[in-house]
C-alpha positions as CSV (number, residue, x, y, z in Angstrom):
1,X,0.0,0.0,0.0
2,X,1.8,3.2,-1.0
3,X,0.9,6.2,2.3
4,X,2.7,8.9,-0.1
5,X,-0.6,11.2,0.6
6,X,-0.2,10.6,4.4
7,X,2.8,12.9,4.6
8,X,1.1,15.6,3.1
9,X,-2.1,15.6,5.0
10,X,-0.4,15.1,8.4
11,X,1.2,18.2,7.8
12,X,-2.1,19.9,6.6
13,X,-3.7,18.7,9.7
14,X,-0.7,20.5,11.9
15,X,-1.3,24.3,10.6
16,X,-4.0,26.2,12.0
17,X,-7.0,26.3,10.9
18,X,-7.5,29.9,10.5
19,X,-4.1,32.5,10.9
20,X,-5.3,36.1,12.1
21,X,-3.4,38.7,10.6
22,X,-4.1,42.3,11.6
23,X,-4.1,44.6,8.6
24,X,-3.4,48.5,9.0
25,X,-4.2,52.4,7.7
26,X,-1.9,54.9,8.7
27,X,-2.5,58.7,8.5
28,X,0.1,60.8,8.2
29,X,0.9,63.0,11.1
30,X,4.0,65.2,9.9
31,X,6.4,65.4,6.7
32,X,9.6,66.4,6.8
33,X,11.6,67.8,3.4
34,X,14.8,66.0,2.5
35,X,16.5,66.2,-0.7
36,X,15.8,63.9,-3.8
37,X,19.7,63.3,-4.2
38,X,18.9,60.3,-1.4
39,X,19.1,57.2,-2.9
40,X,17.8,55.8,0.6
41,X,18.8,52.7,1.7
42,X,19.0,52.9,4.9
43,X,17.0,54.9,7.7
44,X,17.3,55.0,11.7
45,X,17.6,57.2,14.2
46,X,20.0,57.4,17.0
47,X,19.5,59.5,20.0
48,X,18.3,62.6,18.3
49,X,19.8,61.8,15.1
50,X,18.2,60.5,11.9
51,X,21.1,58.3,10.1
52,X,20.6,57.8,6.2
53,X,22.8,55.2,4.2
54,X,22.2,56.4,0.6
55,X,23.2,53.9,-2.4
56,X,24.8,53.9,-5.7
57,X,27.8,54.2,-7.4
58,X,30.1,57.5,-6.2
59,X,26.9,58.7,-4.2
60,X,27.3,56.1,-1.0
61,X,27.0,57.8,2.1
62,X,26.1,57.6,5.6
63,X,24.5,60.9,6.9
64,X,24.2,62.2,10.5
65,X,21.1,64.8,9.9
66,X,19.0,66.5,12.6
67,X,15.5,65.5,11.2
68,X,13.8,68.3,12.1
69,X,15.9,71.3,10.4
70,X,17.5,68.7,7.8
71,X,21.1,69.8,8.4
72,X,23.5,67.4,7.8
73,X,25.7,67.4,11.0
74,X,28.1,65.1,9.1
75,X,28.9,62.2,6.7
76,X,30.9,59.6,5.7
77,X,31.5,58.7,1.9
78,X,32.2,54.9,0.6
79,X,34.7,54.8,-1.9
80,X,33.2,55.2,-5.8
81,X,33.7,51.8,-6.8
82,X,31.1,50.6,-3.5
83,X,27.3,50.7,-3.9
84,X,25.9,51.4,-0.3
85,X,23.2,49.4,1.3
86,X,21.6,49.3,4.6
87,X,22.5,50.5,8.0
88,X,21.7,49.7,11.2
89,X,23.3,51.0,14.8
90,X,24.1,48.4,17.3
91,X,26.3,49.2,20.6
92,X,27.7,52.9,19.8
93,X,28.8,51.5,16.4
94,X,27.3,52.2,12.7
95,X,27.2,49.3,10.5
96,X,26.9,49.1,6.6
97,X,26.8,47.1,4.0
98,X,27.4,46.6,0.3
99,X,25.6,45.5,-2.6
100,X,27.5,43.5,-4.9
101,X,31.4,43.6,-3.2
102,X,30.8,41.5,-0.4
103,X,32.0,43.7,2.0
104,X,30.8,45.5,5.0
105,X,31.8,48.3,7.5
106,X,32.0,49.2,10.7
107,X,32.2,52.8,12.5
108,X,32.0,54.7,15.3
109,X,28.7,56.1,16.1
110,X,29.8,59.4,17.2
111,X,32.2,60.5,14.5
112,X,31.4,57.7,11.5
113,X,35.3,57.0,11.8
114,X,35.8,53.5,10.3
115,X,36.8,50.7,12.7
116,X,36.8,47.7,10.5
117,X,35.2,46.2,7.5
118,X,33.8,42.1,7.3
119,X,33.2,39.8,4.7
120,X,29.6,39.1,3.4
121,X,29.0,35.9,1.8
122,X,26.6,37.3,-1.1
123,X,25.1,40.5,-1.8
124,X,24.5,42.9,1.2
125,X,20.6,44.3,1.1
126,X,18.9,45.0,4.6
127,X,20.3,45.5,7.6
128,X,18.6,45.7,11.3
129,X,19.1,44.3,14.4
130,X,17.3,43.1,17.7
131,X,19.6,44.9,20.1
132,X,22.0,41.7,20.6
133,X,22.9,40.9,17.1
134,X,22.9,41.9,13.5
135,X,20.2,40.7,10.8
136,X,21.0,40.7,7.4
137,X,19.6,40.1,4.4
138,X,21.3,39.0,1.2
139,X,17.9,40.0,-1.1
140,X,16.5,36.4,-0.7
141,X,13.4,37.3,0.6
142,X,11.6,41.2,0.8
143,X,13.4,44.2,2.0
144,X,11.9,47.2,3.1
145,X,14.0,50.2,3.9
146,X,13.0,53.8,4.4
147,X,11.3,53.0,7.8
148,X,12.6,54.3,10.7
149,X,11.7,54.1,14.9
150,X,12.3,57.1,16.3
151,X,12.0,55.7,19.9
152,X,12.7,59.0,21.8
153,X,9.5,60.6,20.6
154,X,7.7,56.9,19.7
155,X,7.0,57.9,16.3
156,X,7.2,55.7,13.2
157,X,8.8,57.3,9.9
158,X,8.5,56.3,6.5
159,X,10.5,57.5,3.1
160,X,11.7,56.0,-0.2
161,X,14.1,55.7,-2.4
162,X,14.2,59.0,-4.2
163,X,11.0,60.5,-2.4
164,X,11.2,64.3,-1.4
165,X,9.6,64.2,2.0
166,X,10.4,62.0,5.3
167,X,6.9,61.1,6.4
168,X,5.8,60.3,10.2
169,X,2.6,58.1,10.2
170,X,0.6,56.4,12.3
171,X,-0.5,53.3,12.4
172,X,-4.1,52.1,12.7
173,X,-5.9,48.8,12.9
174,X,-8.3,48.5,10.4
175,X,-12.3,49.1,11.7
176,X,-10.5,50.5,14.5
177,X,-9.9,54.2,15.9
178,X,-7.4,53.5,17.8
179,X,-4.1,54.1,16.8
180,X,-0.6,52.2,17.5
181,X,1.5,55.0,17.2
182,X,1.8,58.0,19.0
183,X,2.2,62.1,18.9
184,X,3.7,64.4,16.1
185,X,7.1,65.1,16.8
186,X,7.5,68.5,14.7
């Protein structure tokens, strides 16, 4: 008797039955200008800071701006040849990554001077982290960049790759009025 089917359905009969997942409006509750030269791929605040890792060829950077005025306070430039990817901040240091060159870097947080740089074993996309440790991703599986925790102020912002305005917004549970995000921080 061949049980090839039994596999399957043992495994249908393990998920659930019904998976809730909670969709979500926003509204948007302040914009911010910031210049189209961004290629954004990277976005995250530190402290009062708004860090941006831009992307391509001769126009990598990692910017220190004050997100309310748009000054840049400073920056540090990849060389030409390096496209620049994401960006995350994990213990006082500033790490990037690269898109095709396998590479990554390190810097200080306060003054973007380089510490080190590491070998990536593919292509460097996304970069977060969950206060311990790095995540990557290698552009296996969806990347979203241009969002940004501003945790000081508990305000969620949003931008794109080449889009003129930083955008806080707000979060809100469908059929609900009750938002998940909090006040304007203008």
């Amino acid at each position: 008797m061949n049980n090839f089917w039994l596999f399957p359905l043992l495994a249908l009969l393990a998920l659930p039955l019904r998976a809730e997942v909670t969709q979500y409006d926003y509204k948007v509750i302040h914009k911010t200008e910031q210049t189209r030269d961004y290629f954004v791929q990277g976005f995250e605040f530190a402290g009062d800071d708004l860090l941006v890792g831009t992307g391509g060829y001769g126009q990598s950077f990692i910017y220190r701006i004050n997100p309310k005025t748009g000054e840049v306070k400073n920056k540090v430039a990849l060389h030409p040849r390096l496209f620049g990817e994401g960006i995350t901040v994990l213990n006082d240091r500033v790490y990037q990554l690269t898109w095709r060159s396998r590479m990554g870097f390190i810097y200080h947080l306060e003054d973007f001077k380089p510490i080190a740089r590491f070998r990536l074993h593919g292509e460097g996309w996304g970069l977060t982290n969950n206060g311990e440790q790095l995540i990557l991703s290698d552009g296996s599986a969806d990347v979203l960049n241009g969002i940004a925790w501003d945790a000081k102020n508990q305000a969620l912002w949003v931008t794109g790759k080449r889009w003129p305005w930083r955008y806080q917004i707000e979060l809100i549970p469908k059929n609900s009025n009750r938002s998940v995000t909090r006040k304007p921080t203008s």
